[in-house]
N, C-alpha and C positions, 0 to 999 in steps of 0.2 A: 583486724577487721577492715579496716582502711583498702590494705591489700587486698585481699578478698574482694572489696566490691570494683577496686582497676582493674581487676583480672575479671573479673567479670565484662564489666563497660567492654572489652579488648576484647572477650570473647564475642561477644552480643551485637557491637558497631557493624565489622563486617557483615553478618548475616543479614542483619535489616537495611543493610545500605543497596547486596545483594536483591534481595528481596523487591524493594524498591524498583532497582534499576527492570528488574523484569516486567515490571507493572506499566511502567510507561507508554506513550506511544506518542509517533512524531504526526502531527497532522500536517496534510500539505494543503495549500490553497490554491488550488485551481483558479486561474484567472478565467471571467467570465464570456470572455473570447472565443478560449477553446470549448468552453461549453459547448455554444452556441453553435460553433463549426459542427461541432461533431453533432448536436440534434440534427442540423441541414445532411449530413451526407445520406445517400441510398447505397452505400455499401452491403456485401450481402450477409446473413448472419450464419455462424459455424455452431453448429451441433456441438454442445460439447457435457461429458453426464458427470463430472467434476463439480465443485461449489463456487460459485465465485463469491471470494472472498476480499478484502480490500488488504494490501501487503501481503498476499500470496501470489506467485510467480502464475502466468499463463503457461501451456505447455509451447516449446516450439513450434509445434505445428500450425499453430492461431497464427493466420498473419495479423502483422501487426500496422494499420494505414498510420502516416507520418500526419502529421495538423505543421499545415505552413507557417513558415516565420515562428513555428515551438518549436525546436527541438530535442525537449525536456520532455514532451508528452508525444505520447499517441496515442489510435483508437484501436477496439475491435468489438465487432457486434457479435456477441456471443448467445446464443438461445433467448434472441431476440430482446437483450440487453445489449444497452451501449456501453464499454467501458472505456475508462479513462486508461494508460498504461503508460509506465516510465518505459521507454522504447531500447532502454540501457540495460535492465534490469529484467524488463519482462515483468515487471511486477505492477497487482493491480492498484491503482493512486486511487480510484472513484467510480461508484456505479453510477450513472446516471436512470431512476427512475422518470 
């Protein structure tokens, strides 16, 4: 019986360890700096009939404006949202409403 239930536990650990690891998610904190920059710029906004979603890539085509002295982040005004973007990745960090 003993057996049975270690062979069990060794079945079971990996899945929900699995399981776990997918559930997660990495938050990032945008310093309030770059906020701020990017509410100020008139940059113009790109059409685009995708979702913006937060850790979903932009397409290449979106240019992407750099935020000075960051260069961890950038912006793009997307259907007349501002977003945040890691400029390495393409991927989106933050909507600014």
């Amino acid at each position: 019986m003993r057996n049975f239930i270690l062979a069990t536990l060794a079945i079971c650990l990996p899945i929900g360890a699995s399981a776990f690891a997918q559930t997660t998610t990495t938050t990032v904190v945008v310093p309030g700096e770059v906020r701020t920059y990017i509410l100020e710029q008139k940059s113009p906004s790109v059409a685009y009939e995708g979702d913006i979603v937060i850790g979903d890539p932009v397409p290449e085509t979106i240019k992407i404006y750099p935020v000075p002295d960051q260069p961890k982040y950038g912006y793009a005004i997307v259907n007349e949202r501002r977003v945040i973007i890691d400029p390495n990745t393409h991927t989106i960090v933050e909507v600014l409403e």
